[in-house]
Each structure stands twice: as structure tokens, then as C-alpha cells.
C-alpha positions as a printed NumPy array, in Angstrom:
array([[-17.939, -17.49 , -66.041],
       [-14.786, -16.144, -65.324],
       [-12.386, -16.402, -61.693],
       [-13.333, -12.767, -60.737],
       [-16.824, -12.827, -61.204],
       [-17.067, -16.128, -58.6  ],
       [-14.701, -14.059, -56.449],
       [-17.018, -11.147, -56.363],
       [-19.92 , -13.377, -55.404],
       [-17.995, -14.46 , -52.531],
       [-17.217, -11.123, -51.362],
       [-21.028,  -9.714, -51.901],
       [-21.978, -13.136, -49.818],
       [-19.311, -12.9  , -46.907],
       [-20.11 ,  -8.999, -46.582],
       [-23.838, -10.046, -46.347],
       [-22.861, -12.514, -43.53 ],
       [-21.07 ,  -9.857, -41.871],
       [-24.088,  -7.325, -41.923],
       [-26.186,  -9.967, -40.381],
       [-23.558, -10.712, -37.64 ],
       [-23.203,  -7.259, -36.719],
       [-26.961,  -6.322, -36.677],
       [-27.284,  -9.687, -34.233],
       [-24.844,  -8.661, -32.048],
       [-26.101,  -4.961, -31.875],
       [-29.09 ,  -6.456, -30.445],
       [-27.645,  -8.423, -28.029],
       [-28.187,  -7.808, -24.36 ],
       [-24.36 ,  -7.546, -23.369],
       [-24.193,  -4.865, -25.612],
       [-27.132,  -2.78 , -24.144],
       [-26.201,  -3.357, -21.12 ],
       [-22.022,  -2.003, -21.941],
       [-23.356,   0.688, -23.737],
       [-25.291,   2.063, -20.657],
       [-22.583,   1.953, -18.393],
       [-21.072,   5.05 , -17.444],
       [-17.52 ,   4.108, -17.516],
       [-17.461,   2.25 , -20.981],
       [-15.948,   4.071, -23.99 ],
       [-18.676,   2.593, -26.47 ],
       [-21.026,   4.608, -24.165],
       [-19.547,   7.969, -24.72 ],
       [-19.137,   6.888, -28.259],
       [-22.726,   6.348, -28.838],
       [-22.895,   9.551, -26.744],
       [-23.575,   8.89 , -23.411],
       [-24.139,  11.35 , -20.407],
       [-20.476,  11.624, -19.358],
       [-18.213,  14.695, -20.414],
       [-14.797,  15.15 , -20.603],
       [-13.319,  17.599, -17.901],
       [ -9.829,  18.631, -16.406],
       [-10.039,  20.222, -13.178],
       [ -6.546,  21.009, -12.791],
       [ -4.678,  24.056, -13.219],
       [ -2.61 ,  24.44 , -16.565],
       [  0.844,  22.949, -16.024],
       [  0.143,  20.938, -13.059],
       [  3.17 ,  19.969, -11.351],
       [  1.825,  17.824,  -8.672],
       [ -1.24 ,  16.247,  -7.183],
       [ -1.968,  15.084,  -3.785],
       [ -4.515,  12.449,  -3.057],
       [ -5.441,  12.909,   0.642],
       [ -7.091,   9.902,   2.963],
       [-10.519,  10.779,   4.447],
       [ -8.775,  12.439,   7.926],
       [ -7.025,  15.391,   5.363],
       [ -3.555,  13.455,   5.404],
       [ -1.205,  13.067,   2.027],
       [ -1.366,   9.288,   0.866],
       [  0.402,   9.661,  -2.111],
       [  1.735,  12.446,  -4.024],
       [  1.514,  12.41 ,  -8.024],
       [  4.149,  14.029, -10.072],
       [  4.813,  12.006, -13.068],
       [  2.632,  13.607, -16.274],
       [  0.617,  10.155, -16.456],
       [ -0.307,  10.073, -13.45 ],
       [ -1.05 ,  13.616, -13.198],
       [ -3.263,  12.81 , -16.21 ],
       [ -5.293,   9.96 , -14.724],
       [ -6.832,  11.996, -12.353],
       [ -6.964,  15.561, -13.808],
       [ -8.545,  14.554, -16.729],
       [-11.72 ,  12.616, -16.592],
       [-14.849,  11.479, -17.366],
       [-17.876,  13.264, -15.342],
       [-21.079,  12.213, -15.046],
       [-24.432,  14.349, -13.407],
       [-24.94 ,  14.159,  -9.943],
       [-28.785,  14.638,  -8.375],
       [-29.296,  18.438,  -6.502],
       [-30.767,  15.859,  -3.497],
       [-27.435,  14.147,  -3.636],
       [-25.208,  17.145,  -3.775],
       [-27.131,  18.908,  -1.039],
       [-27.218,  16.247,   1.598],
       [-23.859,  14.664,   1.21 ],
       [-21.025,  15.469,   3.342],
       [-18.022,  16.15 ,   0.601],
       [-14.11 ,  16.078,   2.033],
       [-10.683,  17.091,   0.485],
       [ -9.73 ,  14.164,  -1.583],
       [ -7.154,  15.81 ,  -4.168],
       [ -5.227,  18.833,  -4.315],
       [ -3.686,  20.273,  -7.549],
       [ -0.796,  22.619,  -7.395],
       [  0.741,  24.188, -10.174],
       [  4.294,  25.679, -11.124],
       [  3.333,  29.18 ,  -9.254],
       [  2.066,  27.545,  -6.318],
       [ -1.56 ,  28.201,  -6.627],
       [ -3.543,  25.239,  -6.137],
       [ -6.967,  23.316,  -6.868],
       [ -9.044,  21.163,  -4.629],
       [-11.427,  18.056,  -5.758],
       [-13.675,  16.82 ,  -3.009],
       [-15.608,  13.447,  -2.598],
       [-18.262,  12.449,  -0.564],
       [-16.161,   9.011,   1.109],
       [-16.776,   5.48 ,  -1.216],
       [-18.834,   7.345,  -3.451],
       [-18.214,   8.107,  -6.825],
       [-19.23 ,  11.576,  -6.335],
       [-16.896,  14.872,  -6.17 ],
       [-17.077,  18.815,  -6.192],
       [-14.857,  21.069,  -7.766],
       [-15.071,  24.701,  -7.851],
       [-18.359,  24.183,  -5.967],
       [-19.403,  21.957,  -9.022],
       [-20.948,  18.114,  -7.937],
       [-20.089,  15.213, -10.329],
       [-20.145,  11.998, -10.789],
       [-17.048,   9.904, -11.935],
       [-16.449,   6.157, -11.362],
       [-13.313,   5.94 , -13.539],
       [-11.803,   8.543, -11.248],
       [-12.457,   6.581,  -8.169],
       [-11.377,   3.587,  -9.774],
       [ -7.962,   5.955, -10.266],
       [ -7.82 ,   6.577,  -6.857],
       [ -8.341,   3.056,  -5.411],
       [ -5.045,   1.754,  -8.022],
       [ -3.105,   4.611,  -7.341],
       [ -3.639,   4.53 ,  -3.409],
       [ -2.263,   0.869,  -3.396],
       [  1.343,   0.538,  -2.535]])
């Protein structure tokens, strides 16, 4: 028997040991558990229940993030920061929730005309309202809390 034929063997027997691997690990607890959270890209790639959105207005030149009393903490104006927090990942949010939960101006999108947009949260929750819409996003509050630190 010739070189290649051995060398084919090989292959057929590492790709078998790969298939194995991979159906092990699949099974795994760690990766049931990282492909239910809501924040993980391997849940939105086995299709999770989080969306894409952007709540900002086309060519956003600037957003605000305001502390719980209405004041400006910090105001956003490069485009990847702008992008952090107009563009995210939104989750559902209960009616209950929504209903009973006291939501204040967190960000404020303005654009190149002047008109702007406001996101509200409901304070140390991962829950907002746009446009009277409730969501849920924990990678924007993560966002918030490393872009509010000086």
C-alpha cells in the first residue's frame, strides 16, 4: 500500500476524532448554558430572542447619556461610540414589567438638523423605552456602565 492511501486513513480517522469532539462538547453544560444567555453571540447565532435595532436618527451626530437626576454625564460624538449605543441588541420585556416600572431619560440622540431621539431606562435595570417601545438590553447597559467611567 502506497504513502497516500495511509495518509488518507489518517485524515478519515482524525476527522472522525474531530466529529466526536465536537458532538461532546455540544453537549456540554457550559455550552447550554452560553447559548442561553442573552448577551452571547452564539445565542443569536443559534437564533436566540434578541434582535438587532438602532434607535437613533440617521446621521447621528451626537449622543448624550444623562445620570438618573436628567443631567449630561458624558456626551458621545465619535462614530464608535455613537455606534455602541445606537445600535444594539434588544431583548422582550414583560407588559407587567413595562407597565409598573418607572422609566427616566437615559440617552438622547440628536442628529445633523437638530431633531433628536430619547431612550429611557428604568434605573439598574436592563430595561429601556424608545418611541414608547419597552426592551430589554444588557449589552447596552453594559455600554453605559464603560462609557460612564472616566
Amino acid at each position: 500500500m502506497d504513502f497516500k492511501f495511509w495518509l488518507k486513513v489518517a485524515f478519515m480517522i482524525g476527522s472522525f476524532g474531530l466529529v466526536i469532539y465536537g458532538m461532546q462538547q455540544l453537549r456540554s453544560s457550559d455550552f447550554a448554558r452560553d447559548a442561553q444567555k442573552d448577551d452571547s453571540a452564539l445565542s443569536l447565532l443559534l437564533g436566540g430572542e434578541t434582535r438587532p435595532l438602532n434607535w437613533c436618527p440617521a446621521e447621528t451626530k451626537k449622543v448624550e447619556i444623562l445620570s438618573e437626576k436628567g443631567k449630561v454625564v458624558k456626551t458621545l460624538v465619535s462614530a464608535a461610540d455613537i455606534s455602541s449605543v445606537c445600535e444594539i441588541m434588544i431583548g422582550s420585556i414583560s407588559e407587567d414589567v413595562a407597565q409598573k416600572s418607572q422609566f427616566s431619560r437615559r440617552l438622547v440622540a440628536t442628529d445633523a438638523k437638530g431633531a433628536a431621539k430619547t431612550m429611557e431606562q428604568v434605573p439598574n435595570t436592563p430595561f429601556f423605552k424608545v418611541d414608547d417601545m419597552p426592551l430589554s438590553s444588557t449589552l447596552l447597559e453594559k455600554v453605559l456602565k464603560r462609557l460612564e467611567q472616566p
